[in-house]
TORVO-10983 format. One record per atom (N, C-alpha, C): residue in three letters; x, y, z. Coordinates in pm, whole numbers, plus 50000, padded with zeros to 5 digits. Layout:
N
ALAXYZ
...
! end
This chain:
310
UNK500214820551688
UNK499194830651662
UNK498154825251564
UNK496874825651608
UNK495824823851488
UNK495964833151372
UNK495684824251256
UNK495604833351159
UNK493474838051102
UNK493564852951148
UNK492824857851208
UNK492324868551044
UNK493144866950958
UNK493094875850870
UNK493904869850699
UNK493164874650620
UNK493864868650481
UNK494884874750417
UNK496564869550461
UNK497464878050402
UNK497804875750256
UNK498514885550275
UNK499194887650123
UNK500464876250089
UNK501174870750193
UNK501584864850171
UNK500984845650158
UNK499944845550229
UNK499404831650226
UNK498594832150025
UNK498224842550011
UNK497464850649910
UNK498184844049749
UNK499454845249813
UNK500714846249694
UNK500894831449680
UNK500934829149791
UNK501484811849794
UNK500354800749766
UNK499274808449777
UNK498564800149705
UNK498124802349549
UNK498544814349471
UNK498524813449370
UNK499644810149293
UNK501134807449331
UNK502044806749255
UNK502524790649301
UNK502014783949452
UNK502324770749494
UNK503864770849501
UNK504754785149587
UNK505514783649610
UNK506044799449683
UNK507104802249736
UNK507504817149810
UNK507724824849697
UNK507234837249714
UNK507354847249664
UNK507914857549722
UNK508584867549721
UNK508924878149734
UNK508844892849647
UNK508564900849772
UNK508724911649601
UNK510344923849642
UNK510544928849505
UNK511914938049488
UNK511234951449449
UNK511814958649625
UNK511164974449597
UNK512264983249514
UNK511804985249407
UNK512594993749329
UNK512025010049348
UNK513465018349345
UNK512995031849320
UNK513275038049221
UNK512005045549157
UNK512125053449023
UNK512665067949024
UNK512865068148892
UNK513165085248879
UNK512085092748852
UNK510265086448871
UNK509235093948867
UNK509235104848944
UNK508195109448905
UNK507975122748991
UNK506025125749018
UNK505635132449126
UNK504125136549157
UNK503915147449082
UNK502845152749026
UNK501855159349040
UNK501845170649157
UNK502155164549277
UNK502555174649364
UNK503305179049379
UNK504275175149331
UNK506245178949349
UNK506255188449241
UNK505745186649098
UNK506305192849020
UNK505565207248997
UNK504895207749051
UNK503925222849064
UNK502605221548976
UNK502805207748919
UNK501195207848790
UNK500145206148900
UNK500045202349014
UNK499115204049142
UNK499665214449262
UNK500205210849275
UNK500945214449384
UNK502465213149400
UNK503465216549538
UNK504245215849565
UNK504635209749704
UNK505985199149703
UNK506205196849851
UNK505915183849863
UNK504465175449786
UNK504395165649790
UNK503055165249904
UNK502235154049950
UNK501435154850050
UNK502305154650182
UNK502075159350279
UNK502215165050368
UNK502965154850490
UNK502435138750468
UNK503325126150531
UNK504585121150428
UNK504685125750318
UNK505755119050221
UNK507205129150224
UNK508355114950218
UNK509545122150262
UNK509895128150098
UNK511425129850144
UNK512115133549994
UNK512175122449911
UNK512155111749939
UNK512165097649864
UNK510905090149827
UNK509895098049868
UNK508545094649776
UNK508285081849862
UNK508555075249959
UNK508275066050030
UNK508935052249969
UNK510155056949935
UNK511005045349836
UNK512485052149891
UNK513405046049801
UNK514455043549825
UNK514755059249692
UNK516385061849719
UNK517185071149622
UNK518215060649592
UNK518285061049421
UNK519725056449386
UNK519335061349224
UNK520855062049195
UNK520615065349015
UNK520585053048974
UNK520625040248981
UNK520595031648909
UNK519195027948822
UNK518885021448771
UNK517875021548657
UNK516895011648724
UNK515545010948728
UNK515054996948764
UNK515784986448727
UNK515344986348617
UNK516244968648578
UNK517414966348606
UNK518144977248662
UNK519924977848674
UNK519324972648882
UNK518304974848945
UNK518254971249074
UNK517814962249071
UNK517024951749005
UNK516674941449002
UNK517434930948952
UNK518344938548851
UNK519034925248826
UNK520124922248946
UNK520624932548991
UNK521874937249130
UNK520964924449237
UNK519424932449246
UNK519214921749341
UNK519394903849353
UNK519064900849169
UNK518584887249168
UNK519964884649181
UNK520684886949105
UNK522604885049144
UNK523274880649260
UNK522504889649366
UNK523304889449529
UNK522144880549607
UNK520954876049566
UNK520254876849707
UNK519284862349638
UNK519064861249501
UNK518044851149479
UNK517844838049464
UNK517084837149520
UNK516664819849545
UNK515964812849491
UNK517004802749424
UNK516444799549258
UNK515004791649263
UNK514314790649412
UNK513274783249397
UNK512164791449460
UNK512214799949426
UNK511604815649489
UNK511454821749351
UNK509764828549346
UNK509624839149269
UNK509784853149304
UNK510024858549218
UNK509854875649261
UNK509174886549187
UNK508554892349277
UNK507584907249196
UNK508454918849204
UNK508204923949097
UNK508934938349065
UNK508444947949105
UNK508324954149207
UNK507914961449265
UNK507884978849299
UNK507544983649173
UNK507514999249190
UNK506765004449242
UNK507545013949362
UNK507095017949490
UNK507135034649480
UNK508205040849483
UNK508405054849470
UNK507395063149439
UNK507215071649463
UNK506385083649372
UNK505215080249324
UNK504835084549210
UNK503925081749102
UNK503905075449013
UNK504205062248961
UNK504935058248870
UNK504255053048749
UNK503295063148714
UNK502345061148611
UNK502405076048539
UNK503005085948622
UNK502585100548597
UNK503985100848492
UNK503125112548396
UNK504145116748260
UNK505025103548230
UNK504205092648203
UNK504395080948154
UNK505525075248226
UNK505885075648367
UNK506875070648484
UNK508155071448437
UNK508535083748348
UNK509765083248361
UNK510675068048275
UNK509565066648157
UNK510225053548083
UNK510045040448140
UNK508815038148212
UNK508605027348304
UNK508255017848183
UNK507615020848091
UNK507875004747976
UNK509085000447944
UNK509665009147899
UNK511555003347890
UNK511754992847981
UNK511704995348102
UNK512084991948205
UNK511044978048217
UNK510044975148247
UNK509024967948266
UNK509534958148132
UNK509754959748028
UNK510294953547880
UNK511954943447991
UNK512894952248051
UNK513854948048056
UNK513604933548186
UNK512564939648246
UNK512794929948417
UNK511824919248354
UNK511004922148253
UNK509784912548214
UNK511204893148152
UNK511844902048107
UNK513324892648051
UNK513764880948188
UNK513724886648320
UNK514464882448395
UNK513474867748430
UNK514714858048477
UNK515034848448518
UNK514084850948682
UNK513194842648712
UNK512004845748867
UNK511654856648843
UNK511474861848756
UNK510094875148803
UNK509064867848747
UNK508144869948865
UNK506724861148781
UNK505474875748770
UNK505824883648828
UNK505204899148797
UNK505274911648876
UNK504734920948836
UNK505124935248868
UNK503594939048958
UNK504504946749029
UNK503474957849144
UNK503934970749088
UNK503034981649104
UNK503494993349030
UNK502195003649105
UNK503275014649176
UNK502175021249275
UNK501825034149193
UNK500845041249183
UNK500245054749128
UNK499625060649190
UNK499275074049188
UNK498025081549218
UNK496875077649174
UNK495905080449204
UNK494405075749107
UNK494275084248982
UNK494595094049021
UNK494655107348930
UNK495975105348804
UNK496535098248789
UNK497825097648770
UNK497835083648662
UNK496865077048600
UNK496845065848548
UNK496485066648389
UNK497795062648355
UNK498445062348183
UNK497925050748130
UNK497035055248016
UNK496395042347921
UNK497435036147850
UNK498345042247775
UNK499665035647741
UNK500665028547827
UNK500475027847940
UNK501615017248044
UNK500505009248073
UNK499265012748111
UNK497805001948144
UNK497924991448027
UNK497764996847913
UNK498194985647806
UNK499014977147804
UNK500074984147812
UNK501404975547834
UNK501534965747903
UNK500544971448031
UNK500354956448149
UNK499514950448129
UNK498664952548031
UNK498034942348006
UNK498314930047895
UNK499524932547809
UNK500314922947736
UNK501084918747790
UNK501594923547910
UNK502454917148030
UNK501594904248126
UNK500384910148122
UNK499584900048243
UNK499444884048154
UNK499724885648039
UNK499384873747989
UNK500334863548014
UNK501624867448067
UNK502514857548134
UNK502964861948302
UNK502544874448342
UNK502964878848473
UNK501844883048549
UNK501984879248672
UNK500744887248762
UNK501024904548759
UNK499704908448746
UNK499984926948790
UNK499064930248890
UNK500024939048944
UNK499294944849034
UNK499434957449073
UNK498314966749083
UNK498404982249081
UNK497974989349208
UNK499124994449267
UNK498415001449403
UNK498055016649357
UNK496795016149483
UNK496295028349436
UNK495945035149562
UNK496995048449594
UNK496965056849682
UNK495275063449729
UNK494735054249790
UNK493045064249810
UNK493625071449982
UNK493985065350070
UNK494455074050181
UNK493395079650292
UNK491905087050238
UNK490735088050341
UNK489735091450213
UNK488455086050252
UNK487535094350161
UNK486995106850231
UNK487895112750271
UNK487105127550328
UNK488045135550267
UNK487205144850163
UNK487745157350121
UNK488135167850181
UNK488155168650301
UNK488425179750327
UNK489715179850427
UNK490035166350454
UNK491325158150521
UNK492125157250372
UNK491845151950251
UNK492335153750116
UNK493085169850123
UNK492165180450091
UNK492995191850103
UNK493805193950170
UNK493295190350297
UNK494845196650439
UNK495765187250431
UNK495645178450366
UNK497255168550377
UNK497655170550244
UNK497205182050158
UNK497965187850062
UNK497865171349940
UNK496895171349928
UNK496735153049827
UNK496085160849689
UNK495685171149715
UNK495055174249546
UNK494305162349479
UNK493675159449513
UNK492515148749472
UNK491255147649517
UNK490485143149416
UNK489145137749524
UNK489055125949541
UNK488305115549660
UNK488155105849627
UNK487555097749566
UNK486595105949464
UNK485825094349337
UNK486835095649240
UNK488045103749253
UNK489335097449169
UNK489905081849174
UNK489745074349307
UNK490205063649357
UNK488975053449268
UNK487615057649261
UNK486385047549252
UNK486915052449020
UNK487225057948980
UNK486975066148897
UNK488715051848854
UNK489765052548892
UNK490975046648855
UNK490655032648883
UNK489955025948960
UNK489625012348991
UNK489205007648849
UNK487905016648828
UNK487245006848699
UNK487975007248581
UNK488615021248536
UNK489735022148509
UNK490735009648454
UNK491275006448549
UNK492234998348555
UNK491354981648543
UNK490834982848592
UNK489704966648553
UNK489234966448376
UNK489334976148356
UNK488614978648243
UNK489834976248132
UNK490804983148144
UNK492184976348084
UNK492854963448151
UNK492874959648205
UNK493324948648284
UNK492404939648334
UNK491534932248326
UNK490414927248398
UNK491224917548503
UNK492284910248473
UNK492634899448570
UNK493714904048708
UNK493754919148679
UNK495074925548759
UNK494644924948932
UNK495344924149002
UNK495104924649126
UNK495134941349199
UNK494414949849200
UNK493644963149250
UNK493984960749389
UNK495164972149475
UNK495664972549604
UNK495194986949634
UNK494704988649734
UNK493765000649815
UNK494795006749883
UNK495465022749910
UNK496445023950036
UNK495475032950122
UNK495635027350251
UNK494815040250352
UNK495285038950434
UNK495305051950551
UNK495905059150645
UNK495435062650757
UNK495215053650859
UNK494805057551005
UNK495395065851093
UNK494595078751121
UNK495055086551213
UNK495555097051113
UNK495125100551003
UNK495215115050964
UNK494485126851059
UNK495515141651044
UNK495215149451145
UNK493275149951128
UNK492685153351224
UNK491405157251247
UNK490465146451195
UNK490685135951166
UNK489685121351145
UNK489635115351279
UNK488515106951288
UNK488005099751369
UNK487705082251332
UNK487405076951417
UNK486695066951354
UNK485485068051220
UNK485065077451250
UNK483645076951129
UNK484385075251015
UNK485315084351011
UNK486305089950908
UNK486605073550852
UNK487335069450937
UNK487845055350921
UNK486965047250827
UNK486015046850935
UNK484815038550811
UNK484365039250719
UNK484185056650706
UNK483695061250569
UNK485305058450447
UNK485885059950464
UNK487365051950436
UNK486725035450343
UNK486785029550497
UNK487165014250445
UNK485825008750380
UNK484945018850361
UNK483015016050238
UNK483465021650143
UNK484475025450142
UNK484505031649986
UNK485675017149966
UNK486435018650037
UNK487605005349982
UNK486634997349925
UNK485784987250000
UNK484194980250008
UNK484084983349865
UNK483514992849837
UNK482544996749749
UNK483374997249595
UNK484524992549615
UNK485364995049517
UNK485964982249457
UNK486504982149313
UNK487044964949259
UNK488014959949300
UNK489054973849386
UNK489964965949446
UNK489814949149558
UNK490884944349497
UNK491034928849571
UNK491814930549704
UNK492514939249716
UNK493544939949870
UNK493564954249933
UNK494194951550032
UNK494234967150125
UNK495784965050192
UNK495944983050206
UNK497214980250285
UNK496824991650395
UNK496974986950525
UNK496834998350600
UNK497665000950669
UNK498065016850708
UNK498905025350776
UNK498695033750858
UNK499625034050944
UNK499465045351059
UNK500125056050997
UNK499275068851060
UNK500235075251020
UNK501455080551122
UNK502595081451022
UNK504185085051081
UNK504835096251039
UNK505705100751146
UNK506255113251082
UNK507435110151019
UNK508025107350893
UNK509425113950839
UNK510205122550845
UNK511455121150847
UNK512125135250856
UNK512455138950702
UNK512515153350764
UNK512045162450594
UNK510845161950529
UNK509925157150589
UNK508505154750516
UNK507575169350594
UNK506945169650515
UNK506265188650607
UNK505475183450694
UNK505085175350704
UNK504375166950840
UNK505315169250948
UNK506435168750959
UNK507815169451054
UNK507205187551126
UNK507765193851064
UNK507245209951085
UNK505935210451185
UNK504805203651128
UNK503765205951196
UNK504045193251331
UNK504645187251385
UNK504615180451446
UNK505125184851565
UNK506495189751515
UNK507465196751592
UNK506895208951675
UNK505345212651580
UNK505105226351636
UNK503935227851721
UNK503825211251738
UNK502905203951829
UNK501235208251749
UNK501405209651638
UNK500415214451583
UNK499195195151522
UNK499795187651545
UNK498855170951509
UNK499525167851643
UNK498865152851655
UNK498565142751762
UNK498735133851699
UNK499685122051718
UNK499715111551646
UNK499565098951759
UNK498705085651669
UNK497795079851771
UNK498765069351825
UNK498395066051944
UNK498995055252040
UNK499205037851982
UNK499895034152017
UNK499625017051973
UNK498905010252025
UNK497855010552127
UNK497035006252160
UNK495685012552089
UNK495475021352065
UNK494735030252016
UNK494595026551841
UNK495975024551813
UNK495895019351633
UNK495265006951624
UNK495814997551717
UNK495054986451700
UNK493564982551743
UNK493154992951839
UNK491784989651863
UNK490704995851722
UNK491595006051688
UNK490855013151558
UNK491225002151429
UNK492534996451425
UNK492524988851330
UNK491704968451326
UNK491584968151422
UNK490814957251409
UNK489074959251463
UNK488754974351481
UNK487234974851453
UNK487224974051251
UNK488174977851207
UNK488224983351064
UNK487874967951027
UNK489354959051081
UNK489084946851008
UNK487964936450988
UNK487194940551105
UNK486324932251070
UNK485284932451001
UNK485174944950933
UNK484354951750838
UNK485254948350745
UNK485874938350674
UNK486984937150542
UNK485954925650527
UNK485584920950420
UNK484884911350372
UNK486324903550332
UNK485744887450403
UNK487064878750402
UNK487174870850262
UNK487154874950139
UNK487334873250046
UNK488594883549990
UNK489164896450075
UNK490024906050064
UNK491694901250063
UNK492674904850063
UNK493684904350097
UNK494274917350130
UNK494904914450268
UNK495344925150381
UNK496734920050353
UNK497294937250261
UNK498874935550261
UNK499704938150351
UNK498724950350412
UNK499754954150516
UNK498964961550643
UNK499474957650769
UNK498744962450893
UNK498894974850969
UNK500354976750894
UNK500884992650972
UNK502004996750863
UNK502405008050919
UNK503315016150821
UNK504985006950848
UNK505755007650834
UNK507065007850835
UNK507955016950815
UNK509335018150862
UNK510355028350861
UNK511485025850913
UNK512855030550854
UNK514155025950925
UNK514075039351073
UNK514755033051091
UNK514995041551241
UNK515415058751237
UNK516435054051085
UNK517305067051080
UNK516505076850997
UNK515115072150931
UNK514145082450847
UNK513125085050957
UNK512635079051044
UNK511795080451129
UNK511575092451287
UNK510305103151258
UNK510565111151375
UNK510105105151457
UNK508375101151428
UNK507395098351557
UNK506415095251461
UNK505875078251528
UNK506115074951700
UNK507005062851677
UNK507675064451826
UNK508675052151806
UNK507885038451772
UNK507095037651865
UNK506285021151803
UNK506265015551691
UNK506445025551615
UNK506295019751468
UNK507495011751453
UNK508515011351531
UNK509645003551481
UNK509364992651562
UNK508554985351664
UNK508364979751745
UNK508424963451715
UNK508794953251679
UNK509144943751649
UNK507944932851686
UNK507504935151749
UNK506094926351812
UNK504824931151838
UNK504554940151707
UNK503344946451681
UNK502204933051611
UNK503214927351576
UNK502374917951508
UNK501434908751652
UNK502054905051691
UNK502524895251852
UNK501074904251938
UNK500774911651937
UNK500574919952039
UNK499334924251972
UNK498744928051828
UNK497784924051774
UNK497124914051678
UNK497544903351725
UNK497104891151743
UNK496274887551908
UNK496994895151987
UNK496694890252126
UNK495034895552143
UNK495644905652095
UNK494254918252117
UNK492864912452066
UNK493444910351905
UNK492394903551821
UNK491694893251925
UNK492694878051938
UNK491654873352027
UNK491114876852156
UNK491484885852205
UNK490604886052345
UNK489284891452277
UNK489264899952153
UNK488084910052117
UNK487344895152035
UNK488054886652002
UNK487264876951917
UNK486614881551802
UNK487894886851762
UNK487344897751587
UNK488474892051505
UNK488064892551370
UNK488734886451238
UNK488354894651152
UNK488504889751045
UNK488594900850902
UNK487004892550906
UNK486454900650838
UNK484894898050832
UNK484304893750926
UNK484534895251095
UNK483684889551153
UNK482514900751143
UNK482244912851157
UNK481164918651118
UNK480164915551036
UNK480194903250966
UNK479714896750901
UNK478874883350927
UNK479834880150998
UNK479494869751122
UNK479914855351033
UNK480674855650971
UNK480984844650867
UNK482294842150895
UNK482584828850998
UNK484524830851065
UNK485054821450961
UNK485414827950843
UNK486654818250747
UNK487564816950784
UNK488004819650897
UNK489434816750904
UNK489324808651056
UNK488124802751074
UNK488054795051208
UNK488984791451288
UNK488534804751328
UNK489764814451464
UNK489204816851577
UNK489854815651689
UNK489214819151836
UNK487604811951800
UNK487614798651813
UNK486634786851825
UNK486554792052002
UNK487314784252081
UNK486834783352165
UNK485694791652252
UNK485904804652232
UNK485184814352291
UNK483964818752174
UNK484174813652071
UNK482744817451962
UNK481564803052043
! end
């Protein structure tokens, strides 16, 4: 397969000059939406597990479990907080924690996901006396810039919260790596939607993107409305023709973490594709017949791909 697009993993390996991996840890944070200070229930695609894992164990008590059973002493690893909000009402002791894994043997740095709305000057600090020996990196839930798709998926935000947490976070952190999350195929968006989406990503300091389809969970209130045939969730042919018009509007200076959603089988309602094993395989194929790359909208092919037919 041509490489058609700038991953996250080529991304890594060329800044650390060796494999990286990252360790999804789950917190005992909590939303803004869960706890009733916005709302309740959570947004409307998120399960009971905040899009992470459940266990009582402590971050640093899962990271060290991991490096114990699984690590490869010539391999780095990122610490990776995923769950919830994990910036909100100061994450539930996330400096403790960030103090304990910062100790470990291959962590070369932390990922740490938040709301936009949701971003603590006292843990921002913290990572920024951290960045002076570890990479950071902060994802930041933006999801659509249309407000009024914001309300109905129950997100309690606006999106100059997302443009508003970027500078934000540059501003305490200048060297941190800024990760974008957005969501193709929220109920009642279109393509425009899409685009008006990925100009604000554009328009913003974030360095990477992760993009997702959207999926139903079970137990997530998205499930309810699904069941009651009340959304339409989009085809795999259909994601990828929408997701590689997107890409090529990514200015190829970006890093693309992620191309679609993921899910185990046994959390997953709909659509099955998402578990599909050769999604990758299959948009790659697509890509070249369309002879599109990450910035070809640009008309600038860095990744001098599909030559023959340019």
């Amino acid at each position: 397969m041509d490489r058609f697009y700038r991953t996250y993993s080529g991304f890594l390996r060329e800044k650390f000059k060796k494999e990286i991996s990252k360790i999804s840890i789950a917190t005992h944070a909590t939303c803004p939406n869960r706890d009733g200070t916005l709302s309740y229930g959570g947004c409307i695609y998120c399960s009971e597990s905040g899009s992470g894992r459940v266990t009582d164990d402590s971050p640093a008590e899962q990271v060290a479990d991991y490096l114990n059973r699984r690590s490869n002493q010539s391999k780095g690893y990122i610490a990776y907080f995923q769950s919830y909000s994990n910036m909100y009402k100061e994450g539930a002791g996330i400096k403790q924690e960030l103090k304990k894994i910062a100790l470990m043997k291959s962590i070369v740095g932390f990922s740490v996901a938040t709301r936009p709305d949701c971003i603590d000057c006292g843990i921002m600090d913290y990572l920024k006396s951290l960045s002076e020996t570890h990479f950071i990196q902060i994802e930041l839930g933006l999801e659509t810039a249309n407000e009024k798709t914001l309300e109905s998926i129950n997100r309690k935000m606006k999106s100059s919260d997302y443009l508003d947490a970027c500078r934000e976070v540059k501003k305490r952190i200048p060297g941190c790596h800024i990760v974008c999350h957005v969501i193709i195929g929220l109920p009642g968006e279109s393509m425009k939607d899409f685009e008006a989406t990925l100009a604000l990503f554009n328009e913003s300091s974030a360095e990477g993107i992760k993009f997702h389809h959207l999926y139903v969970p079970k137990k997530a209130p998205l499930e309810k409305l699904f069941r009651e045939g009340k959304i339409e969730l989009m085809a795999e042919d259909d994601y990828i023709e929408n997701l590689l018009a997107l890409l090529a509007r990514v200015p190829s200076d970006r890093v693309i973490h992620r191309m679609k959603s993921s899910s185990s089988s046994m959390d997953l309602v709909a659509p099955l594709w998402t578990l599909n094993p050769y999604f990758r395989e299959k948009l790659s194929k697509r890509a070249g017949e369309l002879k599109i790359f990450q910035g070809s909208f640009y008309g600038d092919n860095a990744f001098n791909c599909w030559k023959k037919a340019l």
